[in-house]
C-alpha positions as CSV (number, residue, x, y, z in Angstrom):
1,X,94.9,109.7,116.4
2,X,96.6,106.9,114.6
3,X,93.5,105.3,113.3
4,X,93.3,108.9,111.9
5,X,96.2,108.5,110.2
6,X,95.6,104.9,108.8
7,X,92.5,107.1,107.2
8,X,94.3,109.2,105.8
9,X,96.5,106.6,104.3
10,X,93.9,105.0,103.1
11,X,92.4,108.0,101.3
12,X,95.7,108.1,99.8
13,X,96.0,104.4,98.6
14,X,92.1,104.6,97.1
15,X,93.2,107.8,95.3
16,X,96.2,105.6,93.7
17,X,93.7,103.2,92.8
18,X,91.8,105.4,91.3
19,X,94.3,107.2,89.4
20,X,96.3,104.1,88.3
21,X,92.7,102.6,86.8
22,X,91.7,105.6,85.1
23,X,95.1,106.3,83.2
24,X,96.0,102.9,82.4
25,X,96.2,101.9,79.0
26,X,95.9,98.4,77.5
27,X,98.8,96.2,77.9
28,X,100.2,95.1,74.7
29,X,100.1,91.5,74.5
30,X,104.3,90.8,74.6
31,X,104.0,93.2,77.8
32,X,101.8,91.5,79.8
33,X,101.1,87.5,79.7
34,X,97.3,86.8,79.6
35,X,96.5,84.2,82.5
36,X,95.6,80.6,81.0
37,X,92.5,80.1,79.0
38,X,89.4,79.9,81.5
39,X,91.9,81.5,84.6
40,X,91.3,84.5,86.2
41,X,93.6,86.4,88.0
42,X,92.9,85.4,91.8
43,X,93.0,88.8,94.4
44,X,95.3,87.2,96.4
45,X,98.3,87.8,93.5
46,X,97.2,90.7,92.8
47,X,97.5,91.7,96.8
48,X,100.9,90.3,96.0
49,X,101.7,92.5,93.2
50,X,100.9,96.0,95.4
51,X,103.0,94.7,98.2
52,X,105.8,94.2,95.7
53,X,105.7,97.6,94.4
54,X,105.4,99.4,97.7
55,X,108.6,96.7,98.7
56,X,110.9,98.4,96.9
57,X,114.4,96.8,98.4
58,X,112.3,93.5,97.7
59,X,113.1,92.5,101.6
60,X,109.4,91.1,102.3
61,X,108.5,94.2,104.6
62,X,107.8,98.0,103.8
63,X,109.5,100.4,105.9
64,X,108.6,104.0,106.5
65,X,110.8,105.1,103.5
66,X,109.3,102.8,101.1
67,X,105.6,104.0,102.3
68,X,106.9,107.3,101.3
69,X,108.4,106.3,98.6
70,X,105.6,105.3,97.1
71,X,103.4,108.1,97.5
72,X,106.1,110.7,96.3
73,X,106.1,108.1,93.2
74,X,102.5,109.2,92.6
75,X,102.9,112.8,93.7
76,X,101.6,112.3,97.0
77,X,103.1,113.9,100.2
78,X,103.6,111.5,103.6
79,X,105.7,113.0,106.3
80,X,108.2,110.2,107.8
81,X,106.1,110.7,111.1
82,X,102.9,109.9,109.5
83,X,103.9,106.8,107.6
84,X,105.5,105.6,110.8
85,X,102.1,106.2,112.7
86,X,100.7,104.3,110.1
87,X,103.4,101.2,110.7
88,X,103.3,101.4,114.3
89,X,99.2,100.8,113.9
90,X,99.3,98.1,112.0
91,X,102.4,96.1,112.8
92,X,101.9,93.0,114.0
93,X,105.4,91.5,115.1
94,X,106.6,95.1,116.0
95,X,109.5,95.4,113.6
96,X,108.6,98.8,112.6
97,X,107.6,97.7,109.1
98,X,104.8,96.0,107.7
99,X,105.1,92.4,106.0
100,X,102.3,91.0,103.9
101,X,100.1,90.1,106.6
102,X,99.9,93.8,107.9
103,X,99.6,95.4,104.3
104,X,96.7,92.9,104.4
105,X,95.2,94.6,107.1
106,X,96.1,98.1,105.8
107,X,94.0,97.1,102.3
108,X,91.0,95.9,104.2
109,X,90.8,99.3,106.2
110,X,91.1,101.2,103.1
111,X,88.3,99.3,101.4
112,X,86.3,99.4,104.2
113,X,86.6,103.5,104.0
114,X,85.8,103.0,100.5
115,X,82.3,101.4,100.8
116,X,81.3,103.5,103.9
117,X,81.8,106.9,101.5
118,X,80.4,105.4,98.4
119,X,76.8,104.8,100.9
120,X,77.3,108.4,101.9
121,X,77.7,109.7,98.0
122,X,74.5,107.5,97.7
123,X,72.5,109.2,100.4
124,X,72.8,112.4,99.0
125,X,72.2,111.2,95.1
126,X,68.5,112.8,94.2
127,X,68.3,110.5,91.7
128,X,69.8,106.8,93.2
129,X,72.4,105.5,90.2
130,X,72.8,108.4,88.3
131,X,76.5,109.0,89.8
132,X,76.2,112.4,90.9
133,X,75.2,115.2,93.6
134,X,73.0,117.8,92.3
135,X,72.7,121.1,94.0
136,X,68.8,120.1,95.1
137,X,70.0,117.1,96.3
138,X,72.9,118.4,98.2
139,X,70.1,121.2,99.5
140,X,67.6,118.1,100.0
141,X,70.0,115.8,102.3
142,X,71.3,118.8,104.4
143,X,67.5,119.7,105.4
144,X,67.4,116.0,106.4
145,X,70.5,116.6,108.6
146,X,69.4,120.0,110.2
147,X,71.5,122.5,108.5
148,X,68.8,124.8,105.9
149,X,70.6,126.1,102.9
150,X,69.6,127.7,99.7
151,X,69.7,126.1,96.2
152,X,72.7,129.0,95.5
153,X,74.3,128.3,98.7
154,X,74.2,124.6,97.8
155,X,75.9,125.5,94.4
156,X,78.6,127.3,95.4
157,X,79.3,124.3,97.4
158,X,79.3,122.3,94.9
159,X,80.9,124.7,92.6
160,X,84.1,124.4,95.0
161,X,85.0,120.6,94.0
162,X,83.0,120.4,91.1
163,X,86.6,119.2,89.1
164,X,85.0,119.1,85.9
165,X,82.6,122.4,85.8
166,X,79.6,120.2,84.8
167,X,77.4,121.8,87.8
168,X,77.1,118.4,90.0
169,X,79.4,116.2,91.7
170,X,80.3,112.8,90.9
171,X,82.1,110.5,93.2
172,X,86.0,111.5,92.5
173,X,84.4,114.7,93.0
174,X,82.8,113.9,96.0
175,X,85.6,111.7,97.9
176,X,88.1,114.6,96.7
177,X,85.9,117.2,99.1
178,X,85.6,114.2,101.8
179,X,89.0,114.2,102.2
C-alpha cells in the first residue's frame, strides 16, 4: 500500500513537472544568470534546486507539512496521512523526513513511472511518433488485450479525457486518464 502511495506521489510530482515546463516563460536575462560560456547546468544542481523548493524552512529535510505544502502550492491535494506514507517509504535514517538522499530516491521512482507509461502510450499509438491515441488504435490494442469494443465505444472513451476536443489523445491526455 505504500509503494501505492509513492505512485501516486509520483503522478503528482510528473504532473508539476509538466505544468511548471509548459507555463514557464523565458527568464529575463537580470533574472536568471546564464551558466559560463560552454557550461551546462549539471542534473545534480538542478536535483538541488527541487529539494530546495520543497524545503521550505531551509532545514536540509522535507517534512510531511512541507510535502504538502508544496502540492497545495500547485493546487494539488495530499492528506497529512499520505505524505507521511510517502516519508515513512522512503526514509532512510527514520527521522520522519526525507533529506537529499531520500528525495533522490523519490525522483528516480517517479521517472521510472514516467518511462513505463510513456511505452504504454506508445503501445497503443496506430501510428508510432505521431503523439496520440486514435479511436482505431485504442479499438486496435484492446482486441490485442482481449476486451472487443466498437470504434464508437472506443470514442466515447476517448472523448472522456480528450482535454482538448481534438478527437485523439495525446500523452497529458493520456497520463491524465492513467491516473
Amino acid at each position: 500500500m505504500a509503494t501505492a502511495k509513492v505512485s501516486k506521489s509520483s503522478k503528482w510530482l510528473s504532473l508539476h513537472r509538466r505544468r511548471s515546463k509548459s507555463s514557464s516563460t523565458p527568464a529575463s536575462p537580470e533574472s536568471s544568470p546564464s551558466p559560463p560560456r560552454g557550461t551546462a547546468r549539471r542534473p545534480h544542481e538542478e536535483m538541488k534546486e527541487v529539494f530546495r523548493y520543497f524545503d521550505g524552512d531551509n532545514d536540509g529535510k522535507i517534512s510531511a507539512l512541507e510535502l504538502r505544502a508544496y502540492f497545495g502550492s500547485i493546487g494539488e491535494y495530499m492528506s497529512h496521512e499520505d505524505a507521511q506514507m510517502v516519508i515513512d517509504e522512503l526514509d532512510s535514517d527514520g527521522d520522519g523526513m526525507l533529506d537529499y538522499q531520500d528525495f533522490l530516491k523519490l525522483m528516480k521512482v517517479e521517472t521510472r513511472d514516467e518511462d513505463d507509461l510513456k511505452k504504454a502510450f506508445e503501445m497503443f499509438e496506430m501510428e508510432k511518433g505521431s503523439g496520440c491515441i486514435t479511436p482505431k488504435g485504442l479499438q486496435m490494442m484492446l482486441s490485442r488485450l482481449g476486451d472487443a469494443k466498437s470504434y464508437e465505444e472506443c470514442v466515447a472513451m476517448i472523448q472522456v479525457y480528450d482535454i482538448d476536443g481534438n478527437g485523439v489523445l495525446d500523452f497529458h491526455e493520456f497520463h491524465q486518464m492513467m491516473a
